[in-house]
DRENPA-3360 file (N, C-alpha, C; in nm, 2 decimals, always signed):
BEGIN
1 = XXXXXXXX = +12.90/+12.38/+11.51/+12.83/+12.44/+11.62/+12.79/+12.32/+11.71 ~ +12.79/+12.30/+11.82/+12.75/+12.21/+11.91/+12.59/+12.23/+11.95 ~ +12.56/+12.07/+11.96/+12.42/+12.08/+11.97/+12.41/+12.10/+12.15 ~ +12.28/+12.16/+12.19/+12.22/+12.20/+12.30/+12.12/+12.11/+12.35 ~ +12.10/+12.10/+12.46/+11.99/+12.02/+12.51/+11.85/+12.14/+12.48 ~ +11.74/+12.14/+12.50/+11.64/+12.24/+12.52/+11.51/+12.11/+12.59 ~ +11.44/+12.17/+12.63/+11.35/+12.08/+12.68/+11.21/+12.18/+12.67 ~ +11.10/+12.08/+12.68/+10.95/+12.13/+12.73/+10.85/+12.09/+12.78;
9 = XXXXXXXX = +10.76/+12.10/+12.83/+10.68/+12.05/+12.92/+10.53/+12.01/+12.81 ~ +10.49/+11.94/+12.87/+10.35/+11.86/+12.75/+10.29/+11.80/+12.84 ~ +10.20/+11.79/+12.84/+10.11/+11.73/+12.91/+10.08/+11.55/+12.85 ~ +10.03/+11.45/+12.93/+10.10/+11.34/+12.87/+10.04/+11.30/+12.73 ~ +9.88/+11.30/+12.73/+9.87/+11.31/+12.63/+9.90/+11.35/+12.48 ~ +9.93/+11.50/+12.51/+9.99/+11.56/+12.39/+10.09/+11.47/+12.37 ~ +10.16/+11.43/+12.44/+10.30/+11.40/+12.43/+10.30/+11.26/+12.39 ~ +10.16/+11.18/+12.41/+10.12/+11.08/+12.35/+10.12/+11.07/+12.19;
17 = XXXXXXXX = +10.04/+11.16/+12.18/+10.02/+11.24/+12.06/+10.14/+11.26/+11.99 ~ +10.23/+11.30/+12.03/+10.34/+11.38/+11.92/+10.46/+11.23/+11.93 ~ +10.43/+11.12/+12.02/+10.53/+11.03/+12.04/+10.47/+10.96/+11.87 ~ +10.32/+10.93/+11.87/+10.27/+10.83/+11.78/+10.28/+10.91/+11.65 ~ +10.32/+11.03/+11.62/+10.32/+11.10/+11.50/+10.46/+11.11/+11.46 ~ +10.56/+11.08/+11.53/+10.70/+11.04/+11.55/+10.76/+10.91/+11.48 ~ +10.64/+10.85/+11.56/+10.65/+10.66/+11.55/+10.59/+10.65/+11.41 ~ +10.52/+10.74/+11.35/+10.47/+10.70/+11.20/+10.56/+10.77/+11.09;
25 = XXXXXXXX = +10.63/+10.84/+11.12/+10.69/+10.92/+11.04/+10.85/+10.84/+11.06 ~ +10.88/+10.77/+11.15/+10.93/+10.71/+11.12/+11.09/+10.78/+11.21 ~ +11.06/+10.86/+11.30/+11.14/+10.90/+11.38/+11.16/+10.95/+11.51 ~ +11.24/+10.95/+11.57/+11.31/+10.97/+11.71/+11.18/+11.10/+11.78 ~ +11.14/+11.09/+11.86/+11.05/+11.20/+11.94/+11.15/+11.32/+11.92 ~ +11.30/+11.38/+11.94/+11.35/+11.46/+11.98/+11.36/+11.54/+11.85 ~ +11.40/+11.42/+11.74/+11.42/+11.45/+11.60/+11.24/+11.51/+11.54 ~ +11.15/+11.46/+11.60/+11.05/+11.52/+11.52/+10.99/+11.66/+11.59;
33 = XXXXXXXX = +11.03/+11.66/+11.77/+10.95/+11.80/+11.74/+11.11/+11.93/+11.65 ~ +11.21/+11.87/+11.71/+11.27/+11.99/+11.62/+11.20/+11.97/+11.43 ~ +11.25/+11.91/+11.41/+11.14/+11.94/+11.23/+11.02/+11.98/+11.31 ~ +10.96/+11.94/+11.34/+10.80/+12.03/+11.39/+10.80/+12.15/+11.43 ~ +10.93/+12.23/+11.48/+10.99/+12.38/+11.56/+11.01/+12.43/+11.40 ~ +11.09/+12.33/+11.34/+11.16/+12.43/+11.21/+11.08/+12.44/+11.11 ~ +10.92/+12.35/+11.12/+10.87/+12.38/+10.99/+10.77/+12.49/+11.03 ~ +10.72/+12.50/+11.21/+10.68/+12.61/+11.22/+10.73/+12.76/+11.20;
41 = XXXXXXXX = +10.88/+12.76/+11.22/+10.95/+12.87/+11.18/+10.93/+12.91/+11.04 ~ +10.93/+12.85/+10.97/+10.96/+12.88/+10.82/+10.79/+12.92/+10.80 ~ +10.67/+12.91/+10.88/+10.56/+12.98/+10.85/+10.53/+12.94/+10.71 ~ +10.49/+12.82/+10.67/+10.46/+12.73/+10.57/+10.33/+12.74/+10.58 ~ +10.30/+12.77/+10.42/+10.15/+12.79/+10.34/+10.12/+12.63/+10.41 ~ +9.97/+12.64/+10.43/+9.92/+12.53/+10.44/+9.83/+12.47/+10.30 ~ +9.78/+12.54/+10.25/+9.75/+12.55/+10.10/+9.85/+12.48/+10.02 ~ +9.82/+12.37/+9.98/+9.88/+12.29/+9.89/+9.85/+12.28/+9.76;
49 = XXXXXXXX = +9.96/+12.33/+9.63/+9.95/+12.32/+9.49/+9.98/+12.24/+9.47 ~ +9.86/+12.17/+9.33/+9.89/+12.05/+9.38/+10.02/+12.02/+9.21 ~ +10.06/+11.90/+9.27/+10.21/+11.89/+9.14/+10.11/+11.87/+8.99 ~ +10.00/+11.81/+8.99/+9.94/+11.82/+8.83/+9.83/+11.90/+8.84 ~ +9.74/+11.90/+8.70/+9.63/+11.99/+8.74/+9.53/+11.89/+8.72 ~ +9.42/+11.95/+8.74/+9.30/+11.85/+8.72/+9.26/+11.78/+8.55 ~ +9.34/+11.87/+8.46/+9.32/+11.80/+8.30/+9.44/+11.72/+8.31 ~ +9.57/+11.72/+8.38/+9.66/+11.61/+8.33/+9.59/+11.50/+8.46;
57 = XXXXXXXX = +9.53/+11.47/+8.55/+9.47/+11.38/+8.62/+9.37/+11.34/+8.52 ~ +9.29/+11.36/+8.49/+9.18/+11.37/+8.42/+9.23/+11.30/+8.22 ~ +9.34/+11.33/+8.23/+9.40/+11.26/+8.09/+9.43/+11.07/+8.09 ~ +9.52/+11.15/+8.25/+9.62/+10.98/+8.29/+9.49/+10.89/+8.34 ~ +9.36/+10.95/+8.40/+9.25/+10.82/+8.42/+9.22/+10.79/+8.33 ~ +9.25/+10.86/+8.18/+9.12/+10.84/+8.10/+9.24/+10.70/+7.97 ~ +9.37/+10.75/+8.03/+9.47/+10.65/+7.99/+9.45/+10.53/+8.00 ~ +9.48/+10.52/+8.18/+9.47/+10.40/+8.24/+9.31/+10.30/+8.25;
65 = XXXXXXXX = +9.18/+10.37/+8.21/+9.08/+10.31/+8.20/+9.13/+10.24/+8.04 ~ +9.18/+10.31/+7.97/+9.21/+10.26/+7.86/+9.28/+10.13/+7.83 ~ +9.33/+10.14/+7.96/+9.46/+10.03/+7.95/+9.41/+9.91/+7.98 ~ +9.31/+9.93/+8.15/+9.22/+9.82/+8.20/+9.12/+9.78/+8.10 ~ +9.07/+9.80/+7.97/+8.97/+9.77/+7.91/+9.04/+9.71/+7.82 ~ +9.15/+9.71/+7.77/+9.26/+9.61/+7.68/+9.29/+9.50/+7.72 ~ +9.34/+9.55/+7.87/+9.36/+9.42/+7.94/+9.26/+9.30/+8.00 ~ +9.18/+9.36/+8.02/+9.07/+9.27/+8.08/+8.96/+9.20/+7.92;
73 = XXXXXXXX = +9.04/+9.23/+7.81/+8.96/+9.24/+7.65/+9.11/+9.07/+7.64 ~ +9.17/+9.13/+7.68/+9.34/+9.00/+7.69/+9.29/+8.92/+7.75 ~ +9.25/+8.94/+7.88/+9.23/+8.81/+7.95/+9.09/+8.73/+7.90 ~ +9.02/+8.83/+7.84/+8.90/+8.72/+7.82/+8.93/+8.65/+7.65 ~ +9.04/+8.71/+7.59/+9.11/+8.61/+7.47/+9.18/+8.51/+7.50 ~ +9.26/+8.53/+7.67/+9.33/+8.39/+7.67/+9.26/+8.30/+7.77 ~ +9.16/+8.35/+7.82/+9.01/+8.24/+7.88/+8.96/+8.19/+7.78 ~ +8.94/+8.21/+7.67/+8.90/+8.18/+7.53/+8.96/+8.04/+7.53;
81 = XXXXXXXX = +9.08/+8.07/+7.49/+9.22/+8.00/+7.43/+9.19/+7.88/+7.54 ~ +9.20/+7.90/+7.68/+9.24/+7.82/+7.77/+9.10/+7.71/+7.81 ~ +8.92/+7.73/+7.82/+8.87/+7.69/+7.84/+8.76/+7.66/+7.79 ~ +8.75/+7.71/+7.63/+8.61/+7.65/+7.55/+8.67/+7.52/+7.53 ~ +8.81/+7.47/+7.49/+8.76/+7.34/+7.49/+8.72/+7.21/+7.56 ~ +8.71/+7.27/+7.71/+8.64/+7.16/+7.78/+8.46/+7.19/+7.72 ~ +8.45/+7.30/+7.71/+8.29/+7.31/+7.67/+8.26/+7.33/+7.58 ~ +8.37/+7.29/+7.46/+8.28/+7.29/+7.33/+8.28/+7.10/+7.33;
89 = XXXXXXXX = +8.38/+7.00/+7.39/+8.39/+6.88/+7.43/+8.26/+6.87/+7.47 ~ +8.18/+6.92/+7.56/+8.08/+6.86/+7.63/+7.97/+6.90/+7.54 ~ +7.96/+7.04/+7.49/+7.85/+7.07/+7.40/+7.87/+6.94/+7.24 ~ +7.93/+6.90/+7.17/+7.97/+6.81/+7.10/+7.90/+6.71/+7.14 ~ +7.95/+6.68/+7.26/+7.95/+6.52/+7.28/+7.78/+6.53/+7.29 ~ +7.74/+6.64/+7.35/+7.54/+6.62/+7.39/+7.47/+6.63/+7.27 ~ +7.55/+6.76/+7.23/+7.45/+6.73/+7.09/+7.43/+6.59/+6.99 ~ +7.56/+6.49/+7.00/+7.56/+6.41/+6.94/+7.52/+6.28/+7.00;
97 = XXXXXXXX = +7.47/+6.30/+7.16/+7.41/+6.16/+7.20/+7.30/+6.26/+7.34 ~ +7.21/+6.30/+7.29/+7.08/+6.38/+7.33/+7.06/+6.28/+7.41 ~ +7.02/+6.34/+7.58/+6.97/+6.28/+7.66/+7.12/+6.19/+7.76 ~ +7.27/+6.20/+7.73/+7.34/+6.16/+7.81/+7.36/+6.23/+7.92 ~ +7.41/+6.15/+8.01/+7.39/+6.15/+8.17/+7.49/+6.18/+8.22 ~ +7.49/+6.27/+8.38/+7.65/+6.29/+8.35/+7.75/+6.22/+8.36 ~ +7.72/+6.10/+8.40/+7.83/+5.98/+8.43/+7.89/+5.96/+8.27 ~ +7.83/+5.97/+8.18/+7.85/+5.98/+8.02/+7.96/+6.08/+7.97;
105 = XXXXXXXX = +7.91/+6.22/+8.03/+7.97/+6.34/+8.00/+8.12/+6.34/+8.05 ~ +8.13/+6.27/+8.18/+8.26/+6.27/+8.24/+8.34/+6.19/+8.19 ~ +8.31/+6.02/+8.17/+8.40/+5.92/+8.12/+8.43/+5.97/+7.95 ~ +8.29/+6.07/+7.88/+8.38/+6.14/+7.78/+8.47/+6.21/+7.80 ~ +8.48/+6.31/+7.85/+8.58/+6.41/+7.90/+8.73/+6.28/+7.88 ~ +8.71/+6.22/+8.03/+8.83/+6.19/+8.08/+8.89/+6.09/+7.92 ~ +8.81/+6.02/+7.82/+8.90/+5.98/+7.72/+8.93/+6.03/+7.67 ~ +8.86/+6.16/+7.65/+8.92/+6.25/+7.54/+9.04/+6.37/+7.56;
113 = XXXXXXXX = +9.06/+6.40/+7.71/+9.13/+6.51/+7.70/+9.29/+6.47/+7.72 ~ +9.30/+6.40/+7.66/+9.49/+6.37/+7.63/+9.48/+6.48/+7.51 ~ +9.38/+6.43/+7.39/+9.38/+6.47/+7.30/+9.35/+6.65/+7.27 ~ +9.29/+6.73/+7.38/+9.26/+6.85/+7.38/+9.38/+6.91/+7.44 ~ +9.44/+6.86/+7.55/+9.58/+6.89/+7.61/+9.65/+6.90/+7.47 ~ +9.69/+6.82/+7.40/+9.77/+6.79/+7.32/+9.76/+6.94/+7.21 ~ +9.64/+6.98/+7.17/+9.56/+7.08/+7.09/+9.63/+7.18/+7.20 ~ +9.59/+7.21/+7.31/+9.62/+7.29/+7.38/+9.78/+7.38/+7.39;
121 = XXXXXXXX = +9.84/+7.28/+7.39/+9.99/+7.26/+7.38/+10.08/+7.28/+7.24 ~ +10.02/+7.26/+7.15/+10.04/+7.32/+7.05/+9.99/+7.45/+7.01 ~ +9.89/+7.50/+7.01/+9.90/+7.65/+7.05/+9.94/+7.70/+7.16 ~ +10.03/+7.70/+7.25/+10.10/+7.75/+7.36/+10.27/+7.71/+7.32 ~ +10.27/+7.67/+7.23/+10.44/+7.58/+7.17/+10.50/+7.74/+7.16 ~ +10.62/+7.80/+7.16/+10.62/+7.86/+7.07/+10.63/+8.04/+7.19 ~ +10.49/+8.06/+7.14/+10.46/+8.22/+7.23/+10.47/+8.22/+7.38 ~ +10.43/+8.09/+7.47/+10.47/+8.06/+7.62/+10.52/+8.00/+7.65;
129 = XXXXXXXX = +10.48/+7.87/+7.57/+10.58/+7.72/+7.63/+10.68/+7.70/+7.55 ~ +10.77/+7.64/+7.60/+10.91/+7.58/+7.54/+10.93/+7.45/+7.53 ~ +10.94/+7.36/+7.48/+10.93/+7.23/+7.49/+11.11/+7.15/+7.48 ~ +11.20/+7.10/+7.61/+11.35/+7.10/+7.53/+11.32/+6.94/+7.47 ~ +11.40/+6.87/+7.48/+11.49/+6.78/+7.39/+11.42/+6.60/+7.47 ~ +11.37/+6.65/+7.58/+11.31/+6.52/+7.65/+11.17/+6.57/+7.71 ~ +11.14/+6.68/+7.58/+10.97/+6.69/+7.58/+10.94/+6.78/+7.73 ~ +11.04/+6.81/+7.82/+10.93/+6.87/+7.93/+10.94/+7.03/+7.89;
137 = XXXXX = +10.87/+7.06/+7.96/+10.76/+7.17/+7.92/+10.81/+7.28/+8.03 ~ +10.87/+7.40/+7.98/+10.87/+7.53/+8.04/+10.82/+7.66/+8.01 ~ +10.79/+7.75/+8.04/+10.72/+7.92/+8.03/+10.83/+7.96/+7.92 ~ +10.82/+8.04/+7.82/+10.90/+8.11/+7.76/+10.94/+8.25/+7.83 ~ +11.05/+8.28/+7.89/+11.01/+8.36/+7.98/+11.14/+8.50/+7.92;
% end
């Protein structure tokens, strides 16, 4: 069947109106009022069922809270892993020379953390890091 021109009159605004509702939806002015003619035709419930009901919503939050409380339980095991030992290094080093300064604290740090890297790197061998054949170091991925 061949298509027909049809036309209608709008005043500009409306027409402002129905251009930017066009422009969001992601189509041609001409192409949206026909879908906007055809969905008035079909006299469509405005009343919306909705696709779940409020106990399978009400399941999947109580899932996904589930999930965020694992995970954020993960990240504070591998903040663990990754950063008590700069601060069990400084708690050490104070307790064992009471009253050092921080210029003390730092030139400890910086002799000692070849040796904490090293620690570091051996628990990450393995489950993240990969180490090949000339030692450099990649993600196990």
């Amino acid at each position: 069947m061949p298509e027909e021109h049809v036309a209608t009159y709008v005043g500009g605004e409306q027409k402002e109106d129905w251009e930017d509702s066009a422009e969001a939806m992601g189509m041609s002015l001409s192409y949206w009022v026909q879908s906007m003619v055809e969905a008035g035709r079909k006299k469509f419930n405005r009343e919306l069922s909705p696709r779940r009901s409020n106990k399978e919503l009400r399941e999947e939050v109580k899932d996904l809270r589930v999930k965020v409380q694992e995970q954020h339980a993960e990240i504070g095991r591998l903040l663990d892993k990754a950063y008590p030992s700069e601060q069990e290094a400084i708690l050490d080093f104070v307790e064992k020379n009471q009253g050092a300064d921080y210029i003390d604290i730092i030139e400890h740090i910086e002799r000692t953390a070849s040796s904490r890297v090293t620690n570091l790197l051996t628990e990450l061998e393995g489950d993240e890091l990969v180490f090949d054949e000339e030692g450099r170091v990649y993600t196990n991925d």
